[in-house]
N, C-alpha and C positions, 0 to 999 in steps of 0.2 A: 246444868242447863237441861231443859226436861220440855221435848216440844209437842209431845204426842205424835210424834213421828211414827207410834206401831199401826195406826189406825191405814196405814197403804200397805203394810207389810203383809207378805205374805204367812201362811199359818207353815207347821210343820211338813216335812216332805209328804206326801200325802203314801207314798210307796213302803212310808216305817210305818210299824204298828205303833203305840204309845202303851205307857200306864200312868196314871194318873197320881199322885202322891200329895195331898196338900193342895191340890186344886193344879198340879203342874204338868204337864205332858211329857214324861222322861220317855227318849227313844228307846226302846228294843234292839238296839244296835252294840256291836264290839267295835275295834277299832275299824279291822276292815267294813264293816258295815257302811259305818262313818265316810269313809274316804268313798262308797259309793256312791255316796248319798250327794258326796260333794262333787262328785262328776255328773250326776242327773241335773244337780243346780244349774253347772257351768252350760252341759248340755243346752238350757233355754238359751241360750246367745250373750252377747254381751251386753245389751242393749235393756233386760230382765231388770226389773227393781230388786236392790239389793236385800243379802239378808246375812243373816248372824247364825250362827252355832257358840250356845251358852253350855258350859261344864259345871254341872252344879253336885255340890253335894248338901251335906243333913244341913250348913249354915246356908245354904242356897234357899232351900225350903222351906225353912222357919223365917230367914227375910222377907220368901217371899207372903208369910201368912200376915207379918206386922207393916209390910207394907204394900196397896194393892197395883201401885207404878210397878215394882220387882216383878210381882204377879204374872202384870201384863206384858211386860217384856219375854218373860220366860213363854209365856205362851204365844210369842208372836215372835220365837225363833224358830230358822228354819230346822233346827234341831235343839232338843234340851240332855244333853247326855249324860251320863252318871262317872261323874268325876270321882265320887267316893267309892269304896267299896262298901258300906253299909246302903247305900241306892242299890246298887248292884242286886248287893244279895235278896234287896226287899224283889225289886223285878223278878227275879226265880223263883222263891215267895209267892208270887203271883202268878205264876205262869206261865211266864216268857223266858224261852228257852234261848230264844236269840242273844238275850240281851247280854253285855261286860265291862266291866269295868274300862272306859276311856279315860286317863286319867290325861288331863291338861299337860302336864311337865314331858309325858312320852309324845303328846300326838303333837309338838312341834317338830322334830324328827321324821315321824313316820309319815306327816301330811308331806313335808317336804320332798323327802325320797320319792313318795308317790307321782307326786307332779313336775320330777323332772324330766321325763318324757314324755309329759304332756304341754311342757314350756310353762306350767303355771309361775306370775310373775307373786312375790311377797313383798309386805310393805311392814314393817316394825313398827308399833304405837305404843309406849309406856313406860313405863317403868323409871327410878332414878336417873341422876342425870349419868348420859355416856350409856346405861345399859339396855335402851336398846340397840344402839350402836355396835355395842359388843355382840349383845346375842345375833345381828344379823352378821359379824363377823365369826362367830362360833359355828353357826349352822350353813353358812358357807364353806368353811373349814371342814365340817362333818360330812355335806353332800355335795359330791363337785358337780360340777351342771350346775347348781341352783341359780334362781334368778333372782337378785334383790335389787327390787327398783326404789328407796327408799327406809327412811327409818326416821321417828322425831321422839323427842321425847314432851309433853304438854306441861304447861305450867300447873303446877300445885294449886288452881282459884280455877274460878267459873271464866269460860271465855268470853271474850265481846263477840257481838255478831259478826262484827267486822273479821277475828280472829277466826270465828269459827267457818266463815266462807274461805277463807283462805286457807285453815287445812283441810276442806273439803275440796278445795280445789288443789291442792299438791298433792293428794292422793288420787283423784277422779286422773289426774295430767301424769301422775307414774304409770300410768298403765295397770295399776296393781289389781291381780284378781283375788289375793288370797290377803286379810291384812289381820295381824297380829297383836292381841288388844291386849297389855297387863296394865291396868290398875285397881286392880282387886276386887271383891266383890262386896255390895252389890252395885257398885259404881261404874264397871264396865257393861254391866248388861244394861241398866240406865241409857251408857253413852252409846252404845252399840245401837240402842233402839231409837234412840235418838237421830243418828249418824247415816246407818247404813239406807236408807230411803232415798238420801241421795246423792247415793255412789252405786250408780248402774253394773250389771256386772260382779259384782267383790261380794265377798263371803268373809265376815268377819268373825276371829274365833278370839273370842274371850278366856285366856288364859290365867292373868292374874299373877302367881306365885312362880310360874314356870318360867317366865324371864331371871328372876334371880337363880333359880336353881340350877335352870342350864349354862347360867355364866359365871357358874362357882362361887356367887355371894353368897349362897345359903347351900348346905347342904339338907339332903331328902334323907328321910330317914329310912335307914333298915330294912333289908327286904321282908325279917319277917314281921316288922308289925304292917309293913303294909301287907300284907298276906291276909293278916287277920282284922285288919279293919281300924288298926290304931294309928293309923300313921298321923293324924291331926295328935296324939298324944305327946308325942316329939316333937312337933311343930308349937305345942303349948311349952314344954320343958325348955325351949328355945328362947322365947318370947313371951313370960309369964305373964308381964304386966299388961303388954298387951292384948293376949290372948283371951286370958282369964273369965275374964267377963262375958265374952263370945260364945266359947265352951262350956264354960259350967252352966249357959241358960238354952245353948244349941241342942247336946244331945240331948238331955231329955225330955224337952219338946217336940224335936224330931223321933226319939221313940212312939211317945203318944200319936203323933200323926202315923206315923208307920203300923202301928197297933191299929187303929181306925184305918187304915185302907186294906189290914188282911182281912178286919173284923167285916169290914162292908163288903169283899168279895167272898168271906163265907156265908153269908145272909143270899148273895146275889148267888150262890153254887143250890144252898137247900131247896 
């Protein structure tokens, strides 16, 4: 379900720098950046139109070039951060020294920790059945203080209207300020842009892959390929069949766009 809901949304924090990659506005931001950025949001009141923080990486990008809904989601979050390390490194690449790797699967933790002394409330949205249920019992478990005022898991189909006013109303009636989206991408940044318009207040982060990973369905791989920017390569050796097709047409179209945004800020430096 696809309503044009970005068209009220607000753009990027306006206090992040941005770089642009594929037409998308990636934050300048590391994790702590991130969690700043998310207390200036809450800052405007409760009563603010909602908004999203989208973690995207090279299959984030190339979505968003084959499809221009993706696009516009991305650019009508309140932040677009770089979940991969190949985003990453392209931002340094470019110039911005701010910027790191945020990767989706850490900053359900770390957002967490942050806002238990701010009373931040969370709400769990995705994933198979039971597992958001779990992960809101995991990261309770990991952060004491936390608050979780809910957790659902959505049918596998497109909702009815009627369905979709009534999980926007058990989320708007949890109280929740901070809510928690895995179903993958680019389907969550869809529902998100769709969604958060109108849920006053709430900042939604699209995670995706991080619901299973932190509830030990799936293990993450290896620190050192995530080091060096292969961790989708493990993520492929996992899940071949499905994967396969993703990957072998992701990166290297996302090279070519990465190549065309150095190539355009050496032409914009001469």
């Amino acid at each position: 379900m696809h309503d044009n809901s970005t068209s009220f949304l607000m753009a990027h924090d306006p206090d992040v720098e941005v770089y642009e990659v594929g037409g998308v506005p990636v934050a300048a931001v590391d994790m702590a950046g991130m969690i700043a950025s998310m207390k200036r949001y809450f800052a405007r009141g409760a009563t603010a139109p909602g908004g999203f923080i989208a973690f995207c990486g090279a299959h984030g990008i190339v979505e968003s070039q084959k499809d221009a809904r993706v696009k516009d989601a991305h650019r009508a979050a309140w932040l677009t951060v770089a979940d991969g390390r190949p985003l990453f490194w392209l931002g340094r690449l470019l110039g911005h020294r701010s910027v790191g790797q945020v990767p989706g699967i850490e900053s359900i933790e770390a957002v967490c920790r942050a806002g238990v002394p701010l009373g931040w409330k969370h709400y769990f949205l995705g994933g198979a059945d039971e597992v958001a249920e779990s992960l809101a019992a995991e990261m309770a478990r990991r952060v004491p203080g936390l608050q979780v005022v809910g957790h659902e898991t959505p049918p596998f189909r497109a909702l009815s209207d009627g369905e979709v006013e009534a999980m926007r109303a058990r989320v708007r009636d949890s109280g929740a300020q901070v809510a928690w989206i895995g179903l993958g991408a680019p389907k969550q940044e869809l529902f998100m842009a769709d969604h958060v318009g109108h849920l006053p207040g709430l900042i939604a982060m699209g995670v995706g892959a991080a619901f299973d990973v932190n509830t030990g369905r799936v293990r993450r791989a290896p620190r050192v390929l995530q080091a060096i920017g292969l961790e989708w390569s493990y993520r492929l050796a996992l899940e071949p069949r499905r994967l396969w097709s993703r990957y072998s047409m992701a990166v290297p179209r996302f090279l070519g766009i990465a190549a065309a945004s150095l190539l355009a800020r050496s032409r914009k430096a001469a």
